[in-house]
DOVEXMI-397163 format. One record per residue (C-alpha): chain; x, y, z. Coordinates in steps of 0.05 Angstrom, whole numbers. Example, Ala and Ser with C-alpha at 12.3 -4.5 7.8 and 13.67 -1.06 7.14 Angstrom:
('A',(246,-90,156))
('A',(273,-21,143))
END
This chain:
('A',(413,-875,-765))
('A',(446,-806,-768))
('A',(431,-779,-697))
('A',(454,-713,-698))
('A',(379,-703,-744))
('A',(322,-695,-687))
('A',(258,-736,-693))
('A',(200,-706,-711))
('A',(142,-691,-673))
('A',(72,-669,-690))
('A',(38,-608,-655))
('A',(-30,-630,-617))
('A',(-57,-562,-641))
('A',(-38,-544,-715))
('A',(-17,-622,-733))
('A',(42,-594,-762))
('A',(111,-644,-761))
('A',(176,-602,-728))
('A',(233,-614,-704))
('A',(225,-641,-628))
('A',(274,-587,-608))
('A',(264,-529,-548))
('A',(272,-475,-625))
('A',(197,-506,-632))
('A',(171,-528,-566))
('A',(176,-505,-497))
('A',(210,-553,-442))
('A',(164,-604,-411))
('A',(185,-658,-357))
('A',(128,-699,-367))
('A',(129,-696,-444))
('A',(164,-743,-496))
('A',(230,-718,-512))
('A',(230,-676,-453))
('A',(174,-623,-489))
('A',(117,-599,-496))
('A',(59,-629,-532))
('A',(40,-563,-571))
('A',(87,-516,-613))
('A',(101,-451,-588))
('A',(71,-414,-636))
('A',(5,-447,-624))
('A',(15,-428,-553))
('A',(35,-354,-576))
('A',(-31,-352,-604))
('A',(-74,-384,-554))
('A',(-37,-341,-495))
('A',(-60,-282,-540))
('A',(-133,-304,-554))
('A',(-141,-319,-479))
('A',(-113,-251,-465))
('A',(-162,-215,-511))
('A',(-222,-258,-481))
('A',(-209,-234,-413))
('A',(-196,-169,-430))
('A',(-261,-165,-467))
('A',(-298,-197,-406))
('A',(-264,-146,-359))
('A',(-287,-89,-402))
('A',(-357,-112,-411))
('A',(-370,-140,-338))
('A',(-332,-74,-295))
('A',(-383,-53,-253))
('A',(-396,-128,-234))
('A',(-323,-146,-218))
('A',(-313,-76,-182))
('A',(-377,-98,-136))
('A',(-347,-172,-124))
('A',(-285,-137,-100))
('A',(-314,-93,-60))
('A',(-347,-144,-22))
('A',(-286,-188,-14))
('A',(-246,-132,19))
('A',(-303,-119,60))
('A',(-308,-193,86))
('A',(-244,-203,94))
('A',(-209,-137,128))
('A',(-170,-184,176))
('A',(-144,-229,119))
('A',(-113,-180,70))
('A',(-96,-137,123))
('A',(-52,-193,157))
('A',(-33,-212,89))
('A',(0,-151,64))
('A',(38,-139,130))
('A',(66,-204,123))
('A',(83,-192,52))
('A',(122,-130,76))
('A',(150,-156,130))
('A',(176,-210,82))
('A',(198,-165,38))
('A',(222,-111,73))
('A',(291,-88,37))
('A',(262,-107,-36))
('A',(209,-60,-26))
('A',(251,-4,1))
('A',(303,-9,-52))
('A',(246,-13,-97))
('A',(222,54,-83))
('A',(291,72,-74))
('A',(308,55,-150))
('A',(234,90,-166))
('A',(246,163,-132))
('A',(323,159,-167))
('A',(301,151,-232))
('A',(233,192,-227))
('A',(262,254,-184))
('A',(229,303,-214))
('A',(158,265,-226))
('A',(159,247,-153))
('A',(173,318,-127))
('A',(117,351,-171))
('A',(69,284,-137))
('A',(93,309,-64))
('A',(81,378,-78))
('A',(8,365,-110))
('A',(-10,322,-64))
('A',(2,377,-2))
('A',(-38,426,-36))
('A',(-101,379,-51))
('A',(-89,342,21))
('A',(-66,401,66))
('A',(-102,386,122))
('A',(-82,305,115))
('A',(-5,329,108))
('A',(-7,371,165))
('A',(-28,318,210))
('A',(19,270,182))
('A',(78,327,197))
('A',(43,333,264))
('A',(37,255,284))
('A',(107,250,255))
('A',(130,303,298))
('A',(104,277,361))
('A',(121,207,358))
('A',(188,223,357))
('A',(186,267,415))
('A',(153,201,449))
('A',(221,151,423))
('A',(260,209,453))
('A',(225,213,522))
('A',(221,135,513))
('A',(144,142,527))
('A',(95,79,512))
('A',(58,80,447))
('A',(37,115,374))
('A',(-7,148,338))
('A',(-20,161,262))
('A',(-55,222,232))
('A',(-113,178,221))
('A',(-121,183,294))
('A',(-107,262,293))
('A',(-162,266,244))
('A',(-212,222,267))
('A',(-195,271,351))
('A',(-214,328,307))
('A',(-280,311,275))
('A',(-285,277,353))
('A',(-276,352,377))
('A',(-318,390,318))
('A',(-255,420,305))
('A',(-259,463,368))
('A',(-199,467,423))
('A',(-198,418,477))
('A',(-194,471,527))
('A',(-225,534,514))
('A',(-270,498,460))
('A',(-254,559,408))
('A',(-247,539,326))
('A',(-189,517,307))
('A',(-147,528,236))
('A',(-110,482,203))
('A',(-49,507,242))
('A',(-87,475,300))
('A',(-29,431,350))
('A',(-41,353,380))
('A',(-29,356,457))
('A',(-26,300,514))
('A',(-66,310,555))
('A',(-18,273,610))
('A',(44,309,584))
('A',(100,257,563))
('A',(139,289,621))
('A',(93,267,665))
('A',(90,197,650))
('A',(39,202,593))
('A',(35,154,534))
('A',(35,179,460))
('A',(-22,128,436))
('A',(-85,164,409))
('A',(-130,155,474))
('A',(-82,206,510))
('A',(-89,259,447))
('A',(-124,323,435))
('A',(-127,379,402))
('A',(-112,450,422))
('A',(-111,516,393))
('A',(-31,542,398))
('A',(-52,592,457))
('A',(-75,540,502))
('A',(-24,497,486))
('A',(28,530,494))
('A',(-5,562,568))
('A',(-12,492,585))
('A',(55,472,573))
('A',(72,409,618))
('A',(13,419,661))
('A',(-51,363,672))
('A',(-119,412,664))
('A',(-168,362,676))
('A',(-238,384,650))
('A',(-314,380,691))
END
């Protein structure tokens, strides 16, 4: 028996005879001769169909699957919420040199996002710059807490966009104060936030004006 010829062995799928060889079929532990039971071109093709299928399905059932997600997130906040931070956590220095690798090679695609994205969302970059801005001065002074511009937002549509002290409209040039200064022993989380129009804040300086 010349052994250096393969057996052959018959596709479940096309009942073609081939060679019992990984050129034909895909490794298997649990299949004779250490293979799969089905060719890989049958598998080509039924990896294609099934692709189509769904992709069909997807197409004609959208507003149906976009309604099913929508209710999963909603029902489970806490889950995914816990489950992404753990993925990042996880993953922390693949995802950074990720983006890393992503801003290198797209330089010029992700300066032109930046700069659209502060002229659609100027009021949303602001308070980012702002909230950035003051939670450093809080690591400096070493004072207890954070804040995001979320929370500067959600102060301003709290305070109809009016200052916290003399209650005039603000612009979008509006600042965030503490209302216990940071000097004084004030934390930085959003409870101790407010916003001011530049005049007042800057009379106010490192004073506590408590309000009737």
């Amino acid at each position: 028996m010349d052994l250096s010829i393969p057996p052959q062995k018959q596709c479940t799928t096309c009942l073609k005879f081939l060679p019992a060889t990984t050129e034909y079929f895909y490794k298997s532990k649990t299949g004779k001769y250490g293979i799969c039971s089905t060719c890989k071109m049958c598998q080509h093709t039924y990896e294609q169909s099934r692709k189509e299928y769904q992709k069909a399905y997807r197409d004609a059932h959208k507003e149906e699957i976009a309604a099913s997600s929508r209710a999963y997130r909603e029902t489970h906040k806490a889950q995914d919420t816990a489950r992404k931070k753990e993925y990042q956590q996880k993953y922390k220095e693949r995802g950074t040199a990720c983006t890393k690798r992503y801003q290198d090679r797209h330089k010029d695609r992700v300066v032109a996002y930046k700069k659209r994205y502060r002229e659609t969302h100027m009021d949303q970059y602001k308070a980012q710059c702002r909230s950035a801005r003051q939670n450093r001065r809080a690591r400096i002074k070493k004072a207890e807490g954070k804040h995001t511009s979320a929370d500067v937002r959600k102060q301003y549509a709290n305070q109809k966009g009016k200052c916290y002290y003399c209650r005039a409209k603000v612009d979008i040039n509006y600042h965030v104060d503490h209302v216990i200064p940071l000097a004084k022993g004030g934390s930085n989380n959003p409870e101790n936030l407010v916003i001011a129009c530049p005049a007042c804040n800057r009379h106010k300086n490192d004073k506590i004006i408590r309000l009737l």
